[in-house]
Structure formats: structure tokens, C-alpha cells
C-alpha positions in Angstrom: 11.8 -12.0 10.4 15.2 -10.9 9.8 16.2 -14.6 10.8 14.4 -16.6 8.3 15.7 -17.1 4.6 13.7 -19.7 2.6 15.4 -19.4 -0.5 19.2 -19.6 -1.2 20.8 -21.4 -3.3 24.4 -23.8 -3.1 26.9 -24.9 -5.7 25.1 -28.2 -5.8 23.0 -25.9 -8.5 24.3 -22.7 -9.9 25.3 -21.0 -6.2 28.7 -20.0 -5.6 29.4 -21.0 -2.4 29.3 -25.1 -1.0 26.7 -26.0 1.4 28.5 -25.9 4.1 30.1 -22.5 3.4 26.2 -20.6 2.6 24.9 -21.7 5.7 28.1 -20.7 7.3 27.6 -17.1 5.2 24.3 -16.9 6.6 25.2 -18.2 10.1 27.0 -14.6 10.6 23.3 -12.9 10.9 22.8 -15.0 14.0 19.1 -16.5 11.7 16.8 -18.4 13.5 15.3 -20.6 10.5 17.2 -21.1 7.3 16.4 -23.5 3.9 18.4 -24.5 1.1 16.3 -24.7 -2.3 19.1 -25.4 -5.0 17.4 -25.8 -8.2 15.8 -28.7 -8.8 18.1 -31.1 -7.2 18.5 -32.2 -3.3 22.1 -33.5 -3.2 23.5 -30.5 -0.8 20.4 -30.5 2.0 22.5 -33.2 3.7 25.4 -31.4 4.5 23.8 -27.7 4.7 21.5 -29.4 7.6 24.2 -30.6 9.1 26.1 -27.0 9.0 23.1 -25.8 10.5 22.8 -27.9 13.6 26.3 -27.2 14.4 25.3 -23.5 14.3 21.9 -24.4 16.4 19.9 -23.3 13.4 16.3 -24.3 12.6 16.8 -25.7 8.9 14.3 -27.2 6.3 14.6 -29.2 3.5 14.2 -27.7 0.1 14.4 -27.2 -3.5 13.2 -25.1 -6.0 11.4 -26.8 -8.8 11.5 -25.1 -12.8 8.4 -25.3 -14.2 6.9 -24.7 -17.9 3.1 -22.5 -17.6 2.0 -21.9 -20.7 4.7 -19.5 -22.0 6.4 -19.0 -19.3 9.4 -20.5 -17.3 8.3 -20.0 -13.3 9.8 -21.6 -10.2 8.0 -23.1 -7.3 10.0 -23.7 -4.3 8.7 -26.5 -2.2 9.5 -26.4 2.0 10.0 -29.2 4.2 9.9 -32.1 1.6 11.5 -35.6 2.1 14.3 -35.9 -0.7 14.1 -39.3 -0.4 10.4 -39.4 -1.8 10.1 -41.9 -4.6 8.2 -39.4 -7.1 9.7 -36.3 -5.9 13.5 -37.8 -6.6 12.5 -39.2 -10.2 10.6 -36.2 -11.4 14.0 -34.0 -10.2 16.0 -36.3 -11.5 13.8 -35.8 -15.1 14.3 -32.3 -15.0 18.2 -32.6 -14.7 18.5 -35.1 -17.5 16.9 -32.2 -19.7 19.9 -29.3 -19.0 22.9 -31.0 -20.6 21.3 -30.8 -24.1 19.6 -27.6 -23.1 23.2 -26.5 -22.7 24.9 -27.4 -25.4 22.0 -26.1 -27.6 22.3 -22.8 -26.0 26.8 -23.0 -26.7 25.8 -23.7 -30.4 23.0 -20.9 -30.8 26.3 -18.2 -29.1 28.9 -19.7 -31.4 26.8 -18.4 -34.0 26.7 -15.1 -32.5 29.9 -15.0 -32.5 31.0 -16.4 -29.1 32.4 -20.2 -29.3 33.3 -21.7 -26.2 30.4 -21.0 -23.9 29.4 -24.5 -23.4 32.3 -25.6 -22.4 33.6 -22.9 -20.3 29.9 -23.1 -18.6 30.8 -26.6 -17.4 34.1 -26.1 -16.1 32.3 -23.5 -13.6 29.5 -26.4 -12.6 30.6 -28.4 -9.9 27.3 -30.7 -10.5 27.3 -31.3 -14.5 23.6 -32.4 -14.6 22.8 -28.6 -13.0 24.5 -26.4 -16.2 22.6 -23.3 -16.5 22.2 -19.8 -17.4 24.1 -18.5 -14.5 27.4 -20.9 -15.6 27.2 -19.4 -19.0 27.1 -16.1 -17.7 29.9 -16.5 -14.9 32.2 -17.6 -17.7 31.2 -14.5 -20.1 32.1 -12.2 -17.3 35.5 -13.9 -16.5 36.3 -14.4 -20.2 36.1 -11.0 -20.5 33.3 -10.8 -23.2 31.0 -9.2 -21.3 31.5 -6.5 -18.3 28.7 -7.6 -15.8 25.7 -10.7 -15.0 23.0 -8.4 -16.0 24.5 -7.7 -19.2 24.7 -11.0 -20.1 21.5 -11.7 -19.2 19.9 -8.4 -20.8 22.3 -9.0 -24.0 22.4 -13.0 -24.5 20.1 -15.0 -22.1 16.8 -13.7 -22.2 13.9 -14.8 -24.5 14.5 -13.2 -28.0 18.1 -13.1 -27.6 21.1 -15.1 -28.9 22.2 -17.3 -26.4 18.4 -18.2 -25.1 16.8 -21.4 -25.6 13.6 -22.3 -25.2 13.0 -25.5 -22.8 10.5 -27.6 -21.6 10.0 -28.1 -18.1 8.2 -29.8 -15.2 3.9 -28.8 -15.2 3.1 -26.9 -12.7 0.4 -29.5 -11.8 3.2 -32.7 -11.4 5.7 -30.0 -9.5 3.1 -29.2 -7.2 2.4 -32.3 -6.8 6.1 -34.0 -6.1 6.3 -31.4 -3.4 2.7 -32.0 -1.6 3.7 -36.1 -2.3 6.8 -35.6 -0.6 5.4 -34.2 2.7 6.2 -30.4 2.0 4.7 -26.7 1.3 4.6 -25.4 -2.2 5.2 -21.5 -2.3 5.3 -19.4 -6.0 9.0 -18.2 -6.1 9.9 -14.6 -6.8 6.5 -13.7 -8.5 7.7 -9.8 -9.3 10.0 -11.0 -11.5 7.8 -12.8 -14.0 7.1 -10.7 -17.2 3.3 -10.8 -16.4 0.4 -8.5 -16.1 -2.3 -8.8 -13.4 -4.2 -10.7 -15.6 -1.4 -13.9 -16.0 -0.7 -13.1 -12.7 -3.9 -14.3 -11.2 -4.6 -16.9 -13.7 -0.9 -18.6 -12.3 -2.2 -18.3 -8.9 -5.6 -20.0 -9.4 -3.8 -22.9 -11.4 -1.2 -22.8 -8.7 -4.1 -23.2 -6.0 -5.7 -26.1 -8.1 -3.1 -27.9 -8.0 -2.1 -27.9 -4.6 -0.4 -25.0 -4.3 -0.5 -23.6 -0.7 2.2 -20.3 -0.6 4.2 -17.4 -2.5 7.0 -15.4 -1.8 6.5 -12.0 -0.3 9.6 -10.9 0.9 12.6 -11.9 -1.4 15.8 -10.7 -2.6 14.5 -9.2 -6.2 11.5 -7.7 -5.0 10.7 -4.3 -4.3 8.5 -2.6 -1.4 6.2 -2.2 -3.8 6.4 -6.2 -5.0 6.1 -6.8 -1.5 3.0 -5.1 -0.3 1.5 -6.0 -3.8 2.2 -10.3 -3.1 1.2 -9.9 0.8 -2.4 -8.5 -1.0 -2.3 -11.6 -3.2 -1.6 -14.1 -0.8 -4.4 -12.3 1.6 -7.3 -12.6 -1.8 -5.7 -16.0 -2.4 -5.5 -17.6 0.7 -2.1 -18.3 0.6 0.7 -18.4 3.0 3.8 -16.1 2.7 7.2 -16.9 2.4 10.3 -14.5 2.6 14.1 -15.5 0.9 17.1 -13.5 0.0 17.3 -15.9 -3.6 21.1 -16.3 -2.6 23.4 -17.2 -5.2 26.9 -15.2 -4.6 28.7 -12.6 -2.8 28.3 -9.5 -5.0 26.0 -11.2 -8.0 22.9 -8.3 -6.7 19.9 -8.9 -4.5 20.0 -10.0 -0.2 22.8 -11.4 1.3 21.8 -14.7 2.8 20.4 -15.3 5.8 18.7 -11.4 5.0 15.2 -10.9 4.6 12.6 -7.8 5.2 9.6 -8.2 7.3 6.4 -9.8 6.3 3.4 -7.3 6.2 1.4 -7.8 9.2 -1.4 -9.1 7.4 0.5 -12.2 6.3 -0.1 -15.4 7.3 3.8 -17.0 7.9 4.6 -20.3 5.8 6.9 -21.6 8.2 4.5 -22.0 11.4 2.5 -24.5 9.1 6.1 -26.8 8.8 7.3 -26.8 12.7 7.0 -30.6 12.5 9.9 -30.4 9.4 11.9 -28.2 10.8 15.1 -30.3 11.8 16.8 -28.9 14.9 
């Protein structure tokens, strides 16, 4: 288990590290299985597959799609898609058109808290200008010197109710689902401990993530705890679900699993990947 990461993220979206270079990172652990799932773009699977193979590692194609339930932002990563699928390319490529302005609105709402700049310094840390985001604003408030650490910025400035946050509308969960199944992959719920959600929400997202094609959740990932862990692999045992396991990758010291780092499944879980052997690209 050790050698399977499902969830790591490049610079192609708001990772540190090129493609090449994470799966080099990761590489290091000796993993057997690895999957890139840069936010809700494909434009670095190319090369991180390639890394892979010259490393003799098992790699899927992924992304991880933002979504817009009800109140609430979540993230669904889908596994072994084809990038190239019609709908699942246009309904990404929808998504990115909306950050720019999300972005700029969020540089105007800091300027009037008293920090001007952000935008702009937030874009000269984005290699891929379509994929701004909270993690460039923060990157550039740490540098700049205004605040000390990432979670501060994001506890201080980037979180709902605070200055710098902006509320944004994006993919249904439904359509996300949906590009994913469309495009020949395995939808999984991403990270579900971190979602400010009682038992309650949380079931209701995994019945409406069921409904709409949904087959899998994360069990094992960077941000959860033992506790998270043994709580989802319960979930996706009542749900019928498969489990997935990812560090959530971003950078080297930004918190969390290194890449290419992941705890064990609980025994009662049902693996994600042995359902996408025929994606795997070796």
C-alpha cells in the first residue's frame, strides 16, 4: 500500500514541483502505482506518464474535478480517464475559464483589507495562468512577508467568512461525475475529512455522489487522521464504494504526506485501483 499515491498534484495546477520532477520525488519511495490529479486540468499527465515509465511505474491518468454541492466546494478526483474525451476536455476547460475572474475578484476583496498586490503577485507564482488559485495567493503572502505560514493565510484570509475568500460557482457534482464515467474512468470523493460537514451532509453527499455515478472515496490521504481513516473505510463498506489512498501532494514542506506516501487501507476495503488494471499505462 505504501506504493500507491492517487492524488498528487503538479505545477500544471497549484503544485510546486513540474511533472516530471513529482514523479521523480515520488520515484525515491520505490511506488508501485502512482496518478497525477492536478486540479481540474490534464495538461501535465503527458509528461508525468512518461517520467513514470522511465522509472517502470504503474501510472494512471487523472484529475481532480472542483465541484459546487449545495453550499459547499468539494473535489472529486476521477482515475483512469481519457484526457482526450470530448466532454470531459470542454467541461475542464469551463471550469478554468471561471478562475481568472475568480482571482482577480479575490485581489480586489484583499486590497480592501489592506493588502494590494495579491493578484498579481498570485500570477507570477502560476506557471499555467488559467489554474490561479488559493494556494498562489497564499505562496505569495508567505514570501511577501505579510503573513508567517500557509495555514495562516488560509485560517486568516481564504476561508469562507474571511477577507480574501470568494465565493464561486463550480462544476455539479452530477456533470463532474459524469465527465469522468464519460471519459472511461473511476470517480472517488476526495479528502472527505476535510469538508466542514456533519454525518448528516456527509451521507446526503455520498448518496448524491452514488446517484450520479459515483463509484469511490478516499480513505487513506494526506489530511486525514486514523480516525478519518477508519471512519471513510466504514463509509465506503455501508456505501458500497471502493477506496482510494493519496498523499494530496502539493510541496516539499507545505504539511500533509510526502508523495509517493500513503498508509494502509483497512482490511475491510475494497481497493479502487484493481477495478482500473486495464488503465493503468505501464
Amino acid at each position: 500500500m505504501a506504493g500507491i499515491d492517487l492524488h498528487f498534484h503538479s505545477r500544471t495546477s497549484d503544485g510546486a514541483l513540474t511533472p516530471t520532477e513529482v514523479i521523480d520525488r515520488a520515484a525515491a519511495r520505490s511506488p508501485t502505482l502512482l496518478a497525477l490529479t492536478d486540479h481540474d486540468c490534464t495538461g501535465g499527465l503527458a509528461e508525468a506518464a512518461a517520467a513514470a515509465a522511465r522509472h517502470g511505474i504503474g501510472f494512471l491518468n487523472g484529475v481532480e474535478v472542483s465541484v459546487s454541492w449545495g453550499r459547499h466546494t468539494v473535489h472529486i478526483v476521477g482515475l483512469g480517464v481519457d484526457p482526450d474525451e470530448p466532454r470531459l476536455a470542454a467541461g475542464l476547460k469551463g471550469i478554468r475559464d471561471g478562475r481568472v475572474e475568480r482571482a482577480r475578484r479575490m485581489g480586489a476583496a484583499l486590497a480592501n483589507a489592506g493588502i494590494p498586490g495579491v493578484f498579481e503577485g498570485a500570477m507570477a507564482r502560476c506557471d499555467n495562468p488559467e489554474m490561479v488559485g488559493r494556494t498562489h495567493f497564499a505562496r505569495h503572502l508567505v514570501a511577501s512577508g505579510a503573513v508567517k505560514d500557509l495555514r495562516t493565510v488560509f485560517r486568516k484570509y481564504l476561508t469562507p467568512g474571511k477577507p480574501g475568500y470568494v465565493e464561486h460557482d463550480w462544476a455539479g457534482l452530477e456533470e463532474a461525475v459524469g465527465w469522468i464515467v464519460g471519459a472511461g474512468g473511476m470517480a472517488a470523493i476526495a479528502h472527505p475529512g476535510r469538508y466542514d460537514m456533519g454525518k448528516t451532509l456527509i451521507e446526503r453527499l455520498i448518496l448524491d455522489f452514488k446517484a450520479a455515478g459515483g463509484q469511490g472515496i478516499e480513505v487513506a490521504c494526506g489530511s486525514h487522521s486514523l480516525d478519518d481513516m477508519h471512519k471513510f473505510a466504514l463509509h465506503a463498506e455501508r456505501h458500497q464504494l471502493f477506496a482510494s489512498c493519496g498523499s494530496d501532494f502539493h510541496a516539499p514542506g507545505e504539511g500533509g504526506r510526502d508523495v509517493g506516501h500513503t498508509e494502509d487501507l483497512p482490511p475491510i476495503c475494497r481497493p479502487i485501483w484493481r477495478e482500473l488494471d486495464a488503465r493503468i499505462l505501464r
